[in-house]
C-alpha positions as a LaTeX table, in Angstrom:
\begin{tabular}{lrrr}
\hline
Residue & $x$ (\AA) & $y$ (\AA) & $z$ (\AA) \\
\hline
Unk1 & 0.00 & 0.00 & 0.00 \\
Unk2 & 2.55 & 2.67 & 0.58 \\
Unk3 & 4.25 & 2.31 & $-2.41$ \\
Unk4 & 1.25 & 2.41 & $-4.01$ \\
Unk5 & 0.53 & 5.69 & $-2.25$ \\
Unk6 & 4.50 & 6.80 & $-3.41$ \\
Unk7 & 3.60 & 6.29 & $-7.01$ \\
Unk8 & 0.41 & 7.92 & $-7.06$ \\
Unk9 & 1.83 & 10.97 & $-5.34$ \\
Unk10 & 5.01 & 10.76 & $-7.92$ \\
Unk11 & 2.04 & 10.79 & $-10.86$ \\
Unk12 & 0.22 & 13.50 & $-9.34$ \\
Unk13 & 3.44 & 15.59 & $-9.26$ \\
Unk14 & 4.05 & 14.68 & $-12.97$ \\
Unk15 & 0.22 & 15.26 & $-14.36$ \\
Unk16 & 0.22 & 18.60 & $-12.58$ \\
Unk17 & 3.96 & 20.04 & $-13.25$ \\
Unk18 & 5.18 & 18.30 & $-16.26$ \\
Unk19 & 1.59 & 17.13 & $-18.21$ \\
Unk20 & 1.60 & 17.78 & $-21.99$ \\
Unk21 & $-1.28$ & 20.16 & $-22.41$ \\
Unk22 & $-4.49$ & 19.10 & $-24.04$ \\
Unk23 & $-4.70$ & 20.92 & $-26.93$ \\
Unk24 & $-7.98$ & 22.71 & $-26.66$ \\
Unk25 & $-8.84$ & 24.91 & $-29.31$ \\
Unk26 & $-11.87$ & 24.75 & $-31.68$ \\
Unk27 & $-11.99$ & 23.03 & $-34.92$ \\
Unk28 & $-14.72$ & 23.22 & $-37.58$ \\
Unk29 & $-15.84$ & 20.28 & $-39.41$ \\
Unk30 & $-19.10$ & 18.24 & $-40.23$ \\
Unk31 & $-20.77$ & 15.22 & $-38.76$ \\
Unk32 & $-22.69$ & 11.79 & $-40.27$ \\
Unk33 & $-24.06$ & 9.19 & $-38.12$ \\
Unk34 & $-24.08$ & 5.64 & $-37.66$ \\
Unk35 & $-26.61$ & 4.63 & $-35.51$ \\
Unk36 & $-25.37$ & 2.89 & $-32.39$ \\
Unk37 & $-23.50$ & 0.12 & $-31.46$ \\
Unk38 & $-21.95$ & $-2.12$ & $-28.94$ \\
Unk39 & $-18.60$ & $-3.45$ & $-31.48$ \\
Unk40 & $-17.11$ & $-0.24$ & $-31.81$ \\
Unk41 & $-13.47$ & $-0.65$ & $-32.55$ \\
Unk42 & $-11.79$ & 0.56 & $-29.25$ \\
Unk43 & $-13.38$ & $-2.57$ & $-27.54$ \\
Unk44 & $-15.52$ & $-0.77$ & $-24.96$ \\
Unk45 & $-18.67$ & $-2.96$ & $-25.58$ \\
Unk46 & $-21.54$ & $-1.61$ & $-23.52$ \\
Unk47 & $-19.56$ & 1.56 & $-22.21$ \\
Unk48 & $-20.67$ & 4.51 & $-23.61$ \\
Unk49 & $-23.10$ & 3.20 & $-25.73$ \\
Unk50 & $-25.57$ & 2.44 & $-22.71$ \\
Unk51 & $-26.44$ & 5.22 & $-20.36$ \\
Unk52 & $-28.37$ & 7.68 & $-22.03$ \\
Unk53 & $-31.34$ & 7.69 & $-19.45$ \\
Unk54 & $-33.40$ & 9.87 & $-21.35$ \\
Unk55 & $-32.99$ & 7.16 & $-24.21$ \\
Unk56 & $-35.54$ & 4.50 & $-25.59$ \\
Unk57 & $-33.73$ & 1.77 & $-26.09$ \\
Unk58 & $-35.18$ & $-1.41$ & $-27.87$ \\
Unk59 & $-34.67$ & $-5.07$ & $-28.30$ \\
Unk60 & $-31.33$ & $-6.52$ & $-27.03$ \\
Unk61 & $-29.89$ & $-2.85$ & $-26.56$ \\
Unk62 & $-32.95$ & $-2.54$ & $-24.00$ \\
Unk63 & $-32.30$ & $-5.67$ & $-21.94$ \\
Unk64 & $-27.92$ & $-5.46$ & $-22.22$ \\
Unk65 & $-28.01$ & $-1.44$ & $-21.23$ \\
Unk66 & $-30.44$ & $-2.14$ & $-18.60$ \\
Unk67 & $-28.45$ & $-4.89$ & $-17.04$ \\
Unk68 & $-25.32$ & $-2.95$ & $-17.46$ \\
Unk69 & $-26.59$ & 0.18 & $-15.82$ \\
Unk70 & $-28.15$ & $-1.59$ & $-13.00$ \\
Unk71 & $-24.70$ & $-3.51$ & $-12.30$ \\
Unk72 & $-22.55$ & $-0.88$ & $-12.99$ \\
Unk73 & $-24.06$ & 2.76 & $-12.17$ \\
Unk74 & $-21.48$ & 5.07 & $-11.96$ \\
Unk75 & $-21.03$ & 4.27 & $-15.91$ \\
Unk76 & $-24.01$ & 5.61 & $-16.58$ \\
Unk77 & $-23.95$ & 8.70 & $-14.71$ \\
Unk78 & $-23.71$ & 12.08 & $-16.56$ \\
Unk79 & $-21.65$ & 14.69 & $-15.47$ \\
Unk80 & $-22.78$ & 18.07 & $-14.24$ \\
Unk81 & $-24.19$ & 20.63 & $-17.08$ \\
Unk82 & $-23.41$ & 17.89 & $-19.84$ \\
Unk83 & $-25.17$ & 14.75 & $-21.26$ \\
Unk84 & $-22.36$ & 12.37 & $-22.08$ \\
Unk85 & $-23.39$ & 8.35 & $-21.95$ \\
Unk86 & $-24.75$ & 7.95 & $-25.16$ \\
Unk87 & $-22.60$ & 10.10 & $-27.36$ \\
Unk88 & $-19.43$ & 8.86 & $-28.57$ \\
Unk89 & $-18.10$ & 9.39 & $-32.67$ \\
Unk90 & $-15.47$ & 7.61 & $-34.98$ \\
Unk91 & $-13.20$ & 10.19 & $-36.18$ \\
Unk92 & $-12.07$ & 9.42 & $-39.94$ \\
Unk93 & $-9.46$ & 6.42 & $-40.49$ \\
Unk94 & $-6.50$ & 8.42 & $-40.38$ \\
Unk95 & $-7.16$ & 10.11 & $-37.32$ \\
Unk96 & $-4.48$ & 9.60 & $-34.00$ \\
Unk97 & $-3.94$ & 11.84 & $-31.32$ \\
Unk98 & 0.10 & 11.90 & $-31.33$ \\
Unk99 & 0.66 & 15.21 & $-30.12$ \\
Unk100 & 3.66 & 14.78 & $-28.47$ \\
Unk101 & 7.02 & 12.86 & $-30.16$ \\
Unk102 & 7.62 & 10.95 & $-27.10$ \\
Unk103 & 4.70 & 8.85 & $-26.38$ \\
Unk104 & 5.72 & 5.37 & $-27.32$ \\
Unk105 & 3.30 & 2.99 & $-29.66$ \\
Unk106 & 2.20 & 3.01 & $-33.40$ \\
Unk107 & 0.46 & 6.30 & $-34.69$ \\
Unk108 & $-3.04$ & 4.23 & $-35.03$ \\
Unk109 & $-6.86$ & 5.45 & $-33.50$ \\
Unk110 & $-5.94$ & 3.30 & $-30.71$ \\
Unk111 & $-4.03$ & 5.78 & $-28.87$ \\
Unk112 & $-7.29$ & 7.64 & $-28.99$ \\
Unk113 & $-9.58$ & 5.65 & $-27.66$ \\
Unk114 & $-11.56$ & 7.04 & $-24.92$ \\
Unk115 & $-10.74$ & 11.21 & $-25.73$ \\
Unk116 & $-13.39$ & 13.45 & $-25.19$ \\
Unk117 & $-14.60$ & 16.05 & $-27.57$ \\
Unk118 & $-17.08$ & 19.07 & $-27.03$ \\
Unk119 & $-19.21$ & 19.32 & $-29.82$ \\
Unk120 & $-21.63$ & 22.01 & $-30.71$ \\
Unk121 & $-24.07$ & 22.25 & $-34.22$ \\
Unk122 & $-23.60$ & 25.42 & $-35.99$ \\
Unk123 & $-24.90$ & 27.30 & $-38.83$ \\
Unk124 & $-23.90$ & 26.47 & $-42.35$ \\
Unk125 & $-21.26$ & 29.36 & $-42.19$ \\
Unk126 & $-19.85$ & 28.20 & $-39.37$ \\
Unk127 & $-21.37$ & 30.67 & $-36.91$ \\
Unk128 & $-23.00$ & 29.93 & $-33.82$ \\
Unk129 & $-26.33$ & 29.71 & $-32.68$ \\
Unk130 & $-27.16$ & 32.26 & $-30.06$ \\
Unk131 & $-29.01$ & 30.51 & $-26.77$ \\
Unk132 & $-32.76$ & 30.75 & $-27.42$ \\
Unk133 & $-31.95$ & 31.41 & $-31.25$ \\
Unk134 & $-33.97$ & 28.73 & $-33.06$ \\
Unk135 & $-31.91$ & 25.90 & $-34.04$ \\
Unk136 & $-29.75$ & 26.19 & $-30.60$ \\
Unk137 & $-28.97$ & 23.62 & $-28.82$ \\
Unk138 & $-26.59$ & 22.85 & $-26.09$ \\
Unk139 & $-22.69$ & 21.77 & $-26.66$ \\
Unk140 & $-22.88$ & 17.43 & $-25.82$ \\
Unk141 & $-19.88$ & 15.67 & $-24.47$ \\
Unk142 & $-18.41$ & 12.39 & $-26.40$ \\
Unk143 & $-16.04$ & 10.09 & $-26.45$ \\
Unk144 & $-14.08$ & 8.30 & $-29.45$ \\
Unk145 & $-14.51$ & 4.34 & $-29.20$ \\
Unk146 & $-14.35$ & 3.44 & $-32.92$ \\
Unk147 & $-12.67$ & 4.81 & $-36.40$ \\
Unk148 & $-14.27$ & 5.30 & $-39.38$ \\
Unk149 & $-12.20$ & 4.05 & $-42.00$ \\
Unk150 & $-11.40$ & 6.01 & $-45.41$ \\
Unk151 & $-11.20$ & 2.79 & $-47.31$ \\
Unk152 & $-14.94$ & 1.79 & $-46.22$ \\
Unk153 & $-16.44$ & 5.17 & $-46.81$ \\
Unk154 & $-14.36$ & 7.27 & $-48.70$ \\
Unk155 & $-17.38$ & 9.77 & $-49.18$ \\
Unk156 & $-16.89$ & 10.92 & $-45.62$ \\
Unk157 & $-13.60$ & 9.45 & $-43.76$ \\
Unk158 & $-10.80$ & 10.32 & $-45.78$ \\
Unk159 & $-10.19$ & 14.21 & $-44.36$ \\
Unk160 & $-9.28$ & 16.55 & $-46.68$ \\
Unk161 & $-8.80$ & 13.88 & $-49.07$ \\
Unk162 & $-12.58$ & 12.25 & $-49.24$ \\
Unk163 & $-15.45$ & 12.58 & $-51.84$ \\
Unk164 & $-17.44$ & 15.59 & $-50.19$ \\
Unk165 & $-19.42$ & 17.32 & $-52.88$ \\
Unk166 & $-22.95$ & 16.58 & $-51.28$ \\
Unk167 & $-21.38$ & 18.88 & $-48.40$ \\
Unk168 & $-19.81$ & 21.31 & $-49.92$ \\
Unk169 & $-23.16$ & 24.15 & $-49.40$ \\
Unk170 & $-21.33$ & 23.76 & $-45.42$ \\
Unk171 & $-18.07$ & 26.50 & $-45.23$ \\
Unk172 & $-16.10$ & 24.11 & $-43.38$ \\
Unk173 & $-17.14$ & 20.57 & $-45.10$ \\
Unk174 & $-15.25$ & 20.26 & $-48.44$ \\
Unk175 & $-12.91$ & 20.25 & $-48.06$ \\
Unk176 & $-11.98$ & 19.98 & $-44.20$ \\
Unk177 & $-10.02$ & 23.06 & $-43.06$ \\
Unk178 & $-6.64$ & 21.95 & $-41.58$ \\
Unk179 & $-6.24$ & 20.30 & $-38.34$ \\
Unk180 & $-9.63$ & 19.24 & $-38.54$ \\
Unk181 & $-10.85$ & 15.52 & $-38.51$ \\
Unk182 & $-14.46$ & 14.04 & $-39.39$ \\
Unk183 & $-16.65$ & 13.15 & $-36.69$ \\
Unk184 & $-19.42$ & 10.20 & $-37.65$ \\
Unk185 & $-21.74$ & 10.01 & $-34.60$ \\
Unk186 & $-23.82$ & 7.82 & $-32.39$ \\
Unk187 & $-27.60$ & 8.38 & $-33.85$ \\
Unk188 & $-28.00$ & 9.73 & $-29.32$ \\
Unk189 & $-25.33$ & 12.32 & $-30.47$ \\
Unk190 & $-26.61$ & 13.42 & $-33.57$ \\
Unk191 & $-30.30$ & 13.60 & $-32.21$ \\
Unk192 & $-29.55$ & 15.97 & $-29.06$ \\
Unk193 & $-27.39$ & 18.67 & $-31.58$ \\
Unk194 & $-30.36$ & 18.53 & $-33.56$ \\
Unk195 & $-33.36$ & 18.53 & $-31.45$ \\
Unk196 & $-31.78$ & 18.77 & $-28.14$ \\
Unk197 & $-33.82$ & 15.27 & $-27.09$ \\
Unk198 & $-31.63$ & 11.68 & $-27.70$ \\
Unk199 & $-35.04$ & 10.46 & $-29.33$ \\
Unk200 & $-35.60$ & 13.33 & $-31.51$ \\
Unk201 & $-35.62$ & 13.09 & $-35.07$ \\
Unk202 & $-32.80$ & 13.70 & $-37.20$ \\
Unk203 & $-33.52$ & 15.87 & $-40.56$ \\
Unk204 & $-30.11$ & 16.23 & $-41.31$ \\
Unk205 & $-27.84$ & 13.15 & $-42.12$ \\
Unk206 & $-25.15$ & 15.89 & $-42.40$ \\
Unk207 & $-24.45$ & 18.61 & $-39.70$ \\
Unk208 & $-21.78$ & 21.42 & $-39.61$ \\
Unk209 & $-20.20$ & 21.62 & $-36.51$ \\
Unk210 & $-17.49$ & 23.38 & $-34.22$ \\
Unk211 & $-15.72$ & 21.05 & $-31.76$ \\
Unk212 & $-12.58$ & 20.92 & $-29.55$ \\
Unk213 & $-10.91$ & 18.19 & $-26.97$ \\
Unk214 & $-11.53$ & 17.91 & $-23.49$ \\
Unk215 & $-10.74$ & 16.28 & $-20.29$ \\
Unk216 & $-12.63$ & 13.36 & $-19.83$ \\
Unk217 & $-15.16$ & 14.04 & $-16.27$ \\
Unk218 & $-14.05$ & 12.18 & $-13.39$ \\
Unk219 & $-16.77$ & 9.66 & $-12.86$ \\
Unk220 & $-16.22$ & 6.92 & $-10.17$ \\
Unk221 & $-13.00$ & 4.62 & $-10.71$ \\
Unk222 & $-11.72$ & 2.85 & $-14.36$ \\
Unk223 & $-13.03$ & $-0.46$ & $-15.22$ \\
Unk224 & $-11.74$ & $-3.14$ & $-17.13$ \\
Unk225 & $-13.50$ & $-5.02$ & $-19.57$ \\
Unk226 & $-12.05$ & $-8.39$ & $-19.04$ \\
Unk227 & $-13.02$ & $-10.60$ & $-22.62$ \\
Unk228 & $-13.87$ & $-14.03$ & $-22.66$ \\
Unk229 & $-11.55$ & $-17.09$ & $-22.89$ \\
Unk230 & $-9.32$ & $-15.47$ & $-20.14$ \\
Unk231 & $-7.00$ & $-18.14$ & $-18.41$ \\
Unk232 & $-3.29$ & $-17.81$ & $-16.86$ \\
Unk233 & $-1.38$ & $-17.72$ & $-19.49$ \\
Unk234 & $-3.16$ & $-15.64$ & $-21.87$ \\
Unk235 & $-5.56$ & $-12.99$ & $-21.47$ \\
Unk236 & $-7.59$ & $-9.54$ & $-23.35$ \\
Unk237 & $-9.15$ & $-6.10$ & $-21.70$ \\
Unk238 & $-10.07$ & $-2.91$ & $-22.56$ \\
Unk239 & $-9.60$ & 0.12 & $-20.08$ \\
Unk240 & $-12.85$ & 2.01 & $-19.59$ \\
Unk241 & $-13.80$ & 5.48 & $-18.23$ \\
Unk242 & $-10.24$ & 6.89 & $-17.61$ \\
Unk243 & $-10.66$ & 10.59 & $-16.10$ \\
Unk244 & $-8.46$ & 13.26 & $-17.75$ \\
Unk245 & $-6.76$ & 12.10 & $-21.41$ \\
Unk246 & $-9.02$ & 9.66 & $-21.74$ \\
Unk247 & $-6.64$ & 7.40 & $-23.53$ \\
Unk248 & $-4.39$ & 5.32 & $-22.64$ \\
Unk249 & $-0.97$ & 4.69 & $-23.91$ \\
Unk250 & 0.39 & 2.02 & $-21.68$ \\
Unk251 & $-1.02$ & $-1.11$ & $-19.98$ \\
Unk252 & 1.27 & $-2.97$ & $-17.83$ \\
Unk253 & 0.81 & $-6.38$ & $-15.46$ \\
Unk254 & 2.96 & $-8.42$ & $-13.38$ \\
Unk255 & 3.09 & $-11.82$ & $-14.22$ \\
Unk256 & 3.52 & $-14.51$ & $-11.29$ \\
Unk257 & 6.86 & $-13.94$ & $-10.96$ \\
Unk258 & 6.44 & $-10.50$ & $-9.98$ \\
Unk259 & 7.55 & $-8.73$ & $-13.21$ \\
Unk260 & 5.83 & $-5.92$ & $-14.39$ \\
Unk261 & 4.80 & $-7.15$ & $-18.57$ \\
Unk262 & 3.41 & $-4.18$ & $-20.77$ \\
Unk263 & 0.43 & $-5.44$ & $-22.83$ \\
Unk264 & 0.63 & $-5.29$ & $-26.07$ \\
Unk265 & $-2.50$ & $-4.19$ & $-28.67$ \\
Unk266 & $-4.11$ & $-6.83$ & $-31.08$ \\
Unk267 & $-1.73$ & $-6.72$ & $-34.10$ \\
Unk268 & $-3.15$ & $-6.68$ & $-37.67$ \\
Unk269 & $-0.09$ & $-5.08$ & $-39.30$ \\
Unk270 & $-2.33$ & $-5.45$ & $-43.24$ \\
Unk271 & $-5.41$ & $-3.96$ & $-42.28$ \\
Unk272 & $-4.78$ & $-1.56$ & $-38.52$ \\
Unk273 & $-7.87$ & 0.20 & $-39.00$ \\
Unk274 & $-9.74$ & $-3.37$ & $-38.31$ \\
Unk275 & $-7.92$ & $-4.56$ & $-35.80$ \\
Unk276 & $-9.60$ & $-4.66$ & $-32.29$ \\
Unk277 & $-8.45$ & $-1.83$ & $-29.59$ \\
Unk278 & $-7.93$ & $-3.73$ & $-26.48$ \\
Unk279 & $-4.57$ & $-5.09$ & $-24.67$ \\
Unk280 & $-3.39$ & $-8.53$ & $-24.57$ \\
Unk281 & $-0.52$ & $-10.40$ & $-22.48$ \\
Unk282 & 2.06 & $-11.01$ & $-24.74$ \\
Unk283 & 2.84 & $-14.82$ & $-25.85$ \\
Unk284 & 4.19 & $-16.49$ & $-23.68$ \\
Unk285 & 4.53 & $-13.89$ & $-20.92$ \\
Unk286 & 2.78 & $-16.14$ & $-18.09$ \\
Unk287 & 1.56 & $-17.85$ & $-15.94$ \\
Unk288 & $-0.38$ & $-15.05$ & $-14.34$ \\
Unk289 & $-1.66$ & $-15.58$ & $-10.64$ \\
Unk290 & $-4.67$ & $-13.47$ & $-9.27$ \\
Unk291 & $-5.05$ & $-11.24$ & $-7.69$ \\
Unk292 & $-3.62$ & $-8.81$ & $-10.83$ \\
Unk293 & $-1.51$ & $-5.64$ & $-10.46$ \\
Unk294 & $-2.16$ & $-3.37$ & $-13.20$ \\
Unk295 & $-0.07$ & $-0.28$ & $-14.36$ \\
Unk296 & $-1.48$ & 2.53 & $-16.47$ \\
Unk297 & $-0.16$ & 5.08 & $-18.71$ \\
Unk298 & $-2.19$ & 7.83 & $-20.18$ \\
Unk299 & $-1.36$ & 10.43 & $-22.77$ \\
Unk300 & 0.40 & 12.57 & $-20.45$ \\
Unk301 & 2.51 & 10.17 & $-19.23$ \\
Unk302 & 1.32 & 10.07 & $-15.85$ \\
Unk303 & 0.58 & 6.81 & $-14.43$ \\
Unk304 & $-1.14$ & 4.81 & $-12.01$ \\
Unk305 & $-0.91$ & 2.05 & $-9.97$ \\
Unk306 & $-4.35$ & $-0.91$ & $-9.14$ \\
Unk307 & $-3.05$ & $-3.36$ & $-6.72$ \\
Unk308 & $-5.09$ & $-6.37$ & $-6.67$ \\
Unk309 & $-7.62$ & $-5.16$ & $-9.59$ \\
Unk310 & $-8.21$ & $-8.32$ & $-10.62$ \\
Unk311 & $-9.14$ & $-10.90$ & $-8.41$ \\
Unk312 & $-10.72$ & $-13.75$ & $-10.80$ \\
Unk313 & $-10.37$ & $-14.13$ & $-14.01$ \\
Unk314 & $-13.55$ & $-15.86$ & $-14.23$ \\
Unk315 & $-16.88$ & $-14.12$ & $-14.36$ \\
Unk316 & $-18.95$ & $-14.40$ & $-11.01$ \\
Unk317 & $-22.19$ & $-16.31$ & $-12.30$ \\
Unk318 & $-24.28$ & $-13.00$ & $-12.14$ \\
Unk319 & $-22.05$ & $-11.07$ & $-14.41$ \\
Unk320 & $-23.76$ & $-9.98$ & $-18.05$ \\
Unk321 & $-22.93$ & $-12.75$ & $-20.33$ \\
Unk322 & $-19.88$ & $-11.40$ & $-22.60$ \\
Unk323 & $-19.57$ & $-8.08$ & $-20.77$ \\
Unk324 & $-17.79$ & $-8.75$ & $-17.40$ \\
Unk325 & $-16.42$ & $-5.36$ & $-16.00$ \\
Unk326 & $-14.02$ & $-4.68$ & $-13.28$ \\
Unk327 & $-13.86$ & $-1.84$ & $-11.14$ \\
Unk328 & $-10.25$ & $-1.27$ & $-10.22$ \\
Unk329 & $-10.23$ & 0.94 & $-7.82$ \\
Unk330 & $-8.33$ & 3.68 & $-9.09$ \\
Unk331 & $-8.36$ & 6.75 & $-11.77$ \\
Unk332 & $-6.64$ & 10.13 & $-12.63$ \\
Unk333 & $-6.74$ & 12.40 & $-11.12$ \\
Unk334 & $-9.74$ & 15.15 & $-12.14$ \\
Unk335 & $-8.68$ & 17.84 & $-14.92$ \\
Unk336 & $-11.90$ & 20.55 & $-15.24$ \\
Unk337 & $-12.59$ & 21.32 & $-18.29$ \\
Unk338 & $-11.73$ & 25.10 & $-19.04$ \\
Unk339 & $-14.64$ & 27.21 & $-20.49$ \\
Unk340 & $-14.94$ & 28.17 & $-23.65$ \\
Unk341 & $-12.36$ & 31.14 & $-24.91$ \\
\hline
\end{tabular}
């Protein structure tokens, strides 16, 4: 426990005196949708797509986001002054975060996964809509957990690059000013810039828009979602709900002989846009003996330390089938998000 408490204190002092900035300025660009999903390619499953509790969901999205708001609460909560669970987007295929030189790991979406984005609907010219102007509505909060890639809808997903014309009556949709990135959003998202409700209609399959990054809101502890098959010698998560960056650079576990193994991300060197977001022990890198330490790195480079997080790397027999999450007890620390310049 104390050098637990040494490490966190040493990350602290790093994230507030030596943190790479989020870059935070505003960006204008346009928006699709594509409805919403639990397979987005980060490998968040039911995060972020369940939550919205003004939402009517139906069928099996009904009875999963039920379940998974029930068991796990605090990942469905909003934060203060924004609605959040719900939204989430897939910037083009090209996008990455790599703001800084240093931070290890291929340039790929990946390194995004889990940034958070403040996005507003604004006139055709770019301008904004005045509060109580008709056609306001409120700035949402999202996350990234997927990528829309240029090769599967070049229309949309390439950047500057793709095969706008049906946009180009928007100022900033063909082509994309520089420095911006396509956003293709959850059909929650989409509805609440257009009609302010998550069940509102959508008359517009393409929005303009004016958006910049974030800190993620500090909402209870990260979970993991720990996939199926998982055994001692080889297992897969994804890291949920990180405060702060919001994504995560750096995954590390210690193996039963007490050494600390970074994960490593699902490789699929031919096609990276398709390959599947979430960390896996290395071959060969075990046996593994519960309870789990696990190390994380975000985009800053601060880190943090779970002792412990995982206890079982078995479901308990009342866990949602397929979607077993684990709180581990830790996150970053909380970064506000600054108001708008």
């Amino acid at each position: 426990m104390k050098s637990t408490i040494i490490l966190f204190l040493i990350s602290l002092f790093t994230f507030i005196f030596c943190q790479n900035k989020i870059p935070n300025e505003y960006h204008y660009s346009r928006s699709t949708h594509f409805g919403i999903t639990f397979g987005g390619a980060c490998g968040f499953g039911l995060y972020q797509a369940c939550g919205a509790a003004d939402h009517n969901y139906d069928g099996e999205f009904a009875t999963l986001c039920d379940a998974f708001c029930k068991a796990y609460p605090v990942l469905c909560e909003d934060p203060d002054g924004y609605t959040y669970r719900g939204n989430y987007a897939a910037p083009q295929g090209n996008y990455y975060t790599q703001f800084w030189e240093s931070l290890e790991g291929d340039k790929d979406n990946y390194l995004s996964c889990g940034e958070c984005f403040e996005v507003y609907k604004t006139k055709d010219d770019g301008t904004d809509f005045k509060p109580g102007e008709d056609g306001y509505q409120p700035p949402i909060l999202l996350s990234l957990i997927d990528s829309c890639p240029c090769a599967a809808n070049p229309q949309w997903c390439c950047g500057a690059e793709d095969d706008c014309q049906s946009g180009s009556y928007l100022k900033y949709a063909c082509p994309l000013p520089e420095g911006s990135t396509h956003l293709d959003l959850s059909d929650v998202a989409m509805a609440r810039l257009q009609t302010g409700s998550s069940n509102g209609h959508m008359p517009q399959g393409l929005i303009p828009n004016k958006y910049r990054r974030v800190p993620c809101p500090k909402l209870g502890n990260m979970y993991i979602w720990l996939l199926d098959n998982a055994g001692p010698y080889w297992f897969s998560f994804s890291i949920v709900n990180p405060a702060g960056y919001g994504s995560i650079i750096s995954v590390e576990i210690k193996n039963g002989e007490g050494k600390w193994i970074k994960m490593v991300r699902e490789p699929n060197e031919e096609r990276p846009q398709e390959r599947y977001g979430v960390w896996n022990t290395p071959k060969d890198s075990g046996p593994y003996v519960v309870p789990l330490d696990i190390r994380i790195t975000d985009g800053s480079g601060a880190t943090v330390e779970a002792e412990g997080a995982i206890k079982s790397l078995t479901p308990p027999p009342d866990a949602i089938k397929g979607y077993y999450y684990i709180d581990i007890g830790v996150n970053f620390p909380e970064i506000p998000i600054p108001d708008p310049e």
